[in-house]
C-alpha positions as CSV (number, residue, x, y, z in Angstrom):
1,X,123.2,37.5,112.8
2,X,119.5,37.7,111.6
3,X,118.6,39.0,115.3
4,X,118.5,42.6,114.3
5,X,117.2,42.2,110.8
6,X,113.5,40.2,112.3
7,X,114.0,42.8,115.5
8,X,114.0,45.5,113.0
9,X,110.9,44.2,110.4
10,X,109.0,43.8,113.6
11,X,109.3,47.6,115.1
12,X,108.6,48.5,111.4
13,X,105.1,46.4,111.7
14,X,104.7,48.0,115.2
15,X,104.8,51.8,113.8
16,X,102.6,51.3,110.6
17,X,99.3,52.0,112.0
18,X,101.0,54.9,113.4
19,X,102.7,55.9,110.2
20,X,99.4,55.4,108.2
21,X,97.2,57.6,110.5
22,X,99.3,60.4,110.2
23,X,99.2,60.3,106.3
24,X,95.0,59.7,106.1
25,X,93.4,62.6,104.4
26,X,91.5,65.0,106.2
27,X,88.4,67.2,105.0
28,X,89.7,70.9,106.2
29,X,86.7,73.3,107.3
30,X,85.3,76.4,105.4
31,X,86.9,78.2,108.0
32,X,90.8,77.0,107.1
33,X,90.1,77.3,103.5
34,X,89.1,80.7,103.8
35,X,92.6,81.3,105.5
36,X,94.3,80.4,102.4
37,X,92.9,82.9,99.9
38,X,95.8,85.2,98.3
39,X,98.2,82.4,98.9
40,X,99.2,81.1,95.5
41,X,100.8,84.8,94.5
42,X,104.0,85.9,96.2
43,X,103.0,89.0,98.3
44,X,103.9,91.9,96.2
45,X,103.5,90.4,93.2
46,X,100.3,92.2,91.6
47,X,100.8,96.2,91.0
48,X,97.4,96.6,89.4
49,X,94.1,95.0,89.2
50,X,90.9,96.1,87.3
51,X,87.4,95.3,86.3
52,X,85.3,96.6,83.0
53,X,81.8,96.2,82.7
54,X,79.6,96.8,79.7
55,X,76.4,95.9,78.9
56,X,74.1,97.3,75.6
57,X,70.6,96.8,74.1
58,X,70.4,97.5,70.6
59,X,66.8,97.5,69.2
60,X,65.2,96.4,65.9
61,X,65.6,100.5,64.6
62,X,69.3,100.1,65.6
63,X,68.5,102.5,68.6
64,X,71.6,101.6,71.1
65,X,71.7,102.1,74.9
66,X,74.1,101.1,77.2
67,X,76.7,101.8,79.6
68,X,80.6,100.8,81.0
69,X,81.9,100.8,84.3
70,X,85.7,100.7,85.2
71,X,87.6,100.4,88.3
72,X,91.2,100.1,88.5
73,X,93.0,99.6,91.4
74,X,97.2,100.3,92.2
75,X,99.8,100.6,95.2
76,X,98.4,104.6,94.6
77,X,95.3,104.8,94.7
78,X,93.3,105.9,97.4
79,X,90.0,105.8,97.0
80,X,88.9,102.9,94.8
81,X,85.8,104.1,92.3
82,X,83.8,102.8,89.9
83,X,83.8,105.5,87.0
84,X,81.1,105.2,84.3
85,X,80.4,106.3,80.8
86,X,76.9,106.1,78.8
87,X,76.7,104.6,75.5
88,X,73.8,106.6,73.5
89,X,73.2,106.1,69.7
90,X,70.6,106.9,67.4
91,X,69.3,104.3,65.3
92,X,69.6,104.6,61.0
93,X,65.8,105.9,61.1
94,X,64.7,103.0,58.6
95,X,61.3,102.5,58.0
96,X,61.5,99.2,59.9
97,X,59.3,99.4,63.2
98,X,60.1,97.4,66.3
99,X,56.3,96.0,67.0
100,X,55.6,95.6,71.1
101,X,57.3,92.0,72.4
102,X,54.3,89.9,73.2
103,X,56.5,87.1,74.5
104,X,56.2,85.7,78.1
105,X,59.2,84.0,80.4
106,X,57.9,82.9,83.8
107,X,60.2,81.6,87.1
108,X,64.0,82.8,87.4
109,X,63.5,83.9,90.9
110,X,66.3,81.7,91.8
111,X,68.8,83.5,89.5
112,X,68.9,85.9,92.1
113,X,70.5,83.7,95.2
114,X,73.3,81.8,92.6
115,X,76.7,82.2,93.7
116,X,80.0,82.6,91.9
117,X,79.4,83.1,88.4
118,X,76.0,83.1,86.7
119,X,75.3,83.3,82.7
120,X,71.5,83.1,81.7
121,X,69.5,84.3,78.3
122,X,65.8,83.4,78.3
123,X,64.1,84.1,75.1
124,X,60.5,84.4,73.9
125,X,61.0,86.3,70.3
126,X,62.2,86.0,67.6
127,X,66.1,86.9,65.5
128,X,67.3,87.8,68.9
129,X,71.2,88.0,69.7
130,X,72.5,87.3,73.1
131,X,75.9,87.7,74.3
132,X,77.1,87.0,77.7
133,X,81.0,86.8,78.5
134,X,84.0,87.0,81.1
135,X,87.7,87.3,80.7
136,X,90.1,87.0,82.7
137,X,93.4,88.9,82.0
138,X,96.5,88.4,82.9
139,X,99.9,90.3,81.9
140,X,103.6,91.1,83.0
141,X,104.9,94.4,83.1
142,X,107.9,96.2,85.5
143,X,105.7,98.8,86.9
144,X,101.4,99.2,86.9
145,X,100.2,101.0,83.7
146,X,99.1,104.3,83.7
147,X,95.3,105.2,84.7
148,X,93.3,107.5,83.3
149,X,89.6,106.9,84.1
150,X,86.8,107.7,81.5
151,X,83.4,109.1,82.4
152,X,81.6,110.0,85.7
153,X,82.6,109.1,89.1
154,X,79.8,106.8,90.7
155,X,80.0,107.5,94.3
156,X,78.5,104.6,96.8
157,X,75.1,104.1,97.4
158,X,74.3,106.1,94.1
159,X,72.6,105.7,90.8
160,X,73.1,106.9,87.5
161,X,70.2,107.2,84.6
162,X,69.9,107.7,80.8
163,X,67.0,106.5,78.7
164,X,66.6,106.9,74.8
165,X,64.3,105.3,71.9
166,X,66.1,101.9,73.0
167,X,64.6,102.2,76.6
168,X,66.5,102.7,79.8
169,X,69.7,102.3,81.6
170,X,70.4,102.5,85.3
171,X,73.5,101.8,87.4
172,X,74.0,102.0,90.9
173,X,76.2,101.4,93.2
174,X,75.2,100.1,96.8
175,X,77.3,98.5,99.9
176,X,77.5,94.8,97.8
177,X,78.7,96.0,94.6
178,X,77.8,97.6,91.3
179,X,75.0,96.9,88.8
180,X,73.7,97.7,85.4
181,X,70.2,97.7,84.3
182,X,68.6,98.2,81.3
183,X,65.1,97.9,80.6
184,X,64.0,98.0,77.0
185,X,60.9,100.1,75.6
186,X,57.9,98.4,74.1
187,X,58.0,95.1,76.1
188,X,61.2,93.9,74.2
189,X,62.8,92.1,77.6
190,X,65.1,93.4,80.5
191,X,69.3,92.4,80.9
192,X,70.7,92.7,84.2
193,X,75.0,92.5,85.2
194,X,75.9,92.7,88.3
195,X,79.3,92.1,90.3
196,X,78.3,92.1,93.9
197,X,79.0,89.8,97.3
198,X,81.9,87.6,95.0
199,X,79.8,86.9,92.3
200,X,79.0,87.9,89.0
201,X,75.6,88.0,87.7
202,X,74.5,88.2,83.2
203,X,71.2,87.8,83.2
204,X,69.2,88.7,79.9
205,X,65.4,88.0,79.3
206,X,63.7,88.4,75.6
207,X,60.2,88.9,74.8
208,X,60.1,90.8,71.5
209,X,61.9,90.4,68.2
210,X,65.4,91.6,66.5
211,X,67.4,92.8,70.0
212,X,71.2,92.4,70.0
213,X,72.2,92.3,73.9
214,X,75.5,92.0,75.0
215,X,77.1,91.7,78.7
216,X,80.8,92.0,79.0
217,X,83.1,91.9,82.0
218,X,86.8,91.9,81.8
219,X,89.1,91.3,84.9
220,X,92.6,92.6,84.3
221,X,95.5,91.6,86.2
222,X,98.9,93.4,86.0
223,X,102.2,91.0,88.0
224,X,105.3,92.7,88.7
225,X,107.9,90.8,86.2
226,X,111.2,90.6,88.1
227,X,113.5,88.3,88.5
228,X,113.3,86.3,92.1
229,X,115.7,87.3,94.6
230,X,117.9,85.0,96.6
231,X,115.7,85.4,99.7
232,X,112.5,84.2,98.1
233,X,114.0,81.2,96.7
234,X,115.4,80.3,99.8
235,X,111.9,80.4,101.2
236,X,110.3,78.4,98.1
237,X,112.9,75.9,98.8
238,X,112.7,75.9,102.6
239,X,108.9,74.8,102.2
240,X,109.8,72.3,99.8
241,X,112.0,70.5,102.5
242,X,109.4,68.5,104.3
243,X,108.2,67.4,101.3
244,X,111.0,65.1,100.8
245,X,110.8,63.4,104.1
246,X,107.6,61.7,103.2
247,X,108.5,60.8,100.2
248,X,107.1,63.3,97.5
């Protein structure tokens, strides 16, 4: 009677190595994780999806330049394009003078090979403000919202140029992506965002005195909001199936 019980413990022992190397953990290649990007939203599922950017210098007079650039992108749109508008403001015209930024900030060179997403402020001044920030969006609606871009049309591999009392503004648009660039008059310091090659770049370097800076970018992500049909449960539930026959 206890024949089959010790015939069956030992054909158990027999297939644990087995059983145990075809549960070890594997490290899976760059290559395969690239393959799953996208994966962890139902095809379909997102009807619109923007980006803001907006980056000012505001010197000691209150002089203000500065610049936003918007893209959004739906099931009809053709042509994606970066549309920008220039932020250009005169200061009160107090008697408070901006004196020439004698500070000095050395290195940084490797700010410009960093990857994902990069925040720096590097002062030498003094009653400076420094704003660098990212948000991430996400709503639920029935259908995408209306569009209705703002501003000029920056076409690829162009640049577009203002300068005022506060210094100047550039932003261009090349093969990688789309940057602003503003460099300040009377040596106050330089700021930098860019959103190029899967990374985003806030970058802002001081050298006088009384500069409010501020880098903004805002990702904004519209999913469809209905109610799951019968077929894509089916197929949630038909890859949860195999889960249960290893014991999860």
């Amino acid at each position: 009677m206890k024949t089959p019980i010790w015939l069956a413990v030992v054909c158990l022992t027999a297939s644990l190595p087995a059983q145990a190397e075809m549960f070890k953990p594997i490290e899976l290649k760059d290559q395969e994780l690239a393959t799953l990007r996208g994966r962890y939203v139902m095809p379909g599922r997102i009807i619109s999806f923007g980006v803001v950017m907006t980056s000012t210098w505001q010197n000691a007079k209150g002089d203000v330049i500065g610049a936003t650039s918007s893209m959004q992108i739906q099931q009809s749109t053709i042509k994606p394009e970066f549309y920008v508008s220039m932020i250009d403001e005169k200061g009160t015209g107090s008697a408070r003078s901006q004196n020439t930024g004698t500070g000095t900030v050395t290195g940084g060179s490797g700010l410009n090979t960093t990857e994902g997403v990069t925040q720096v402020v590097r002062a030498a001044g003094d009653n400076n403000t420094a704003y660098n920030n990212v948000d991430i969006n996400v709503t639920k609606a029935n259908q995408a919202p209306a569009t209705q871009q703002q501003g000029q049309a920056l076409a690829a591999n162009s640049t577009l140029a203002r300068s005022n009392d506060a210094g100047s503004l550039s932003v261009s648009s090349t093969g990688n992506g789309v940057q602003l660039n503003i460099v300040a008059n009377n040596n106050q310091g330089s700021t930098v965002q860019r959103l190029a090659q899967g990374g985003l770049m806030q970058n802002t370097t001081l050298l006088g005195a009384s500069n409010q800076v501020r880098n903004l970018t805002s990702l904004n992500v519209v999913l469809r909001d209905n109610v799951s049909t019968g077929g894509s449960l089916n197929g949630n539930l038909d890859q949860l199936k195999g889960l249960r026959t290893i014991g999860f």
